[in-house]
Each structure stands twice: as C-alpha cells, then as structure tokens.
N, C-alpha and C positions, 0 to 999 in steps of 0.2 A: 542393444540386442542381448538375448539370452540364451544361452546354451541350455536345454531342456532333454534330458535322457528317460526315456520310457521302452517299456518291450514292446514290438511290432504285434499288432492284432491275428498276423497271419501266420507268421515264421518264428516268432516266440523270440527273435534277439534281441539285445539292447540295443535302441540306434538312438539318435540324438538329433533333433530339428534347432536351428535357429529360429526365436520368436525377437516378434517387434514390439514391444509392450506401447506401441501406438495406435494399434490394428488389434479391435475385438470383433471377429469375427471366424466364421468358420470356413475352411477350404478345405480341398483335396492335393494331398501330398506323396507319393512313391515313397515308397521303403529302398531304401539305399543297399539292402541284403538282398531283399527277393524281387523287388520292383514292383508288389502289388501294390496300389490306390489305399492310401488311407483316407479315413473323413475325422482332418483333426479341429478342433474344436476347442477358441481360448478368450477367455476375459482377464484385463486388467484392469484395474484400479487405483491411480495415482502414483502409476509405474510399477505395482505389482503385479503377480502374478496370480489371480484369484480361482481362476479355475482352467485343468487342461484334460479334454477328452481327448482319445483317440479310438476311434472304430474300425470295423475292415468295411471294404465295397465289398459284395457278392455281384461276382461277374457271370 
C-alpha cells in the first residue's frame, strides 16, 4: 500500500488516500475534511505508481 497526498478538488486541503498498487482502476472516494465524493483515478505498473487523477463530483 501507498500513502498518496494530493489537495481535495473541493475544499483545497491536503488529505492523503491509501492506494493498492494491485488495483488500476477508477473509484469514488469522500474527502476525509469535507466529506464531498471524489472520482479518483490510478494506474500502476510493475508496482509503480504511473498515474493519479483526482476530480470533484458535481452534486
């Protein structure tokens, strides 16, 4: 697993998701500050880390 720090699309803070470099694919996740839906989005490679989106939901 990997500790992954980005700012919140919604509420601008730093938060920090755990990722499973075994699972590429895209979910929705809560903001642990604000509680809004994010749509985060991640690819690995050979136990890397190759790419990580994160967006807001529009509620």
């Amino acid at each position: 697993m990997y500790e992954y720090f980005f700012q919140c699309p919604h509420c601008w803070e730093e938060i920090s998701m755990l990722l499973d470099p075994s699972v590429n694919t895209s979910y929705v996740e809560d903001c642990e500050v604000c509680c809004n839906p994010i749509q985060v989005s991640v690819a690995f490679e050979e136990g890397e880390l190759q790419s990580f989106q994160a967006e807001s939901i529009e509620q």
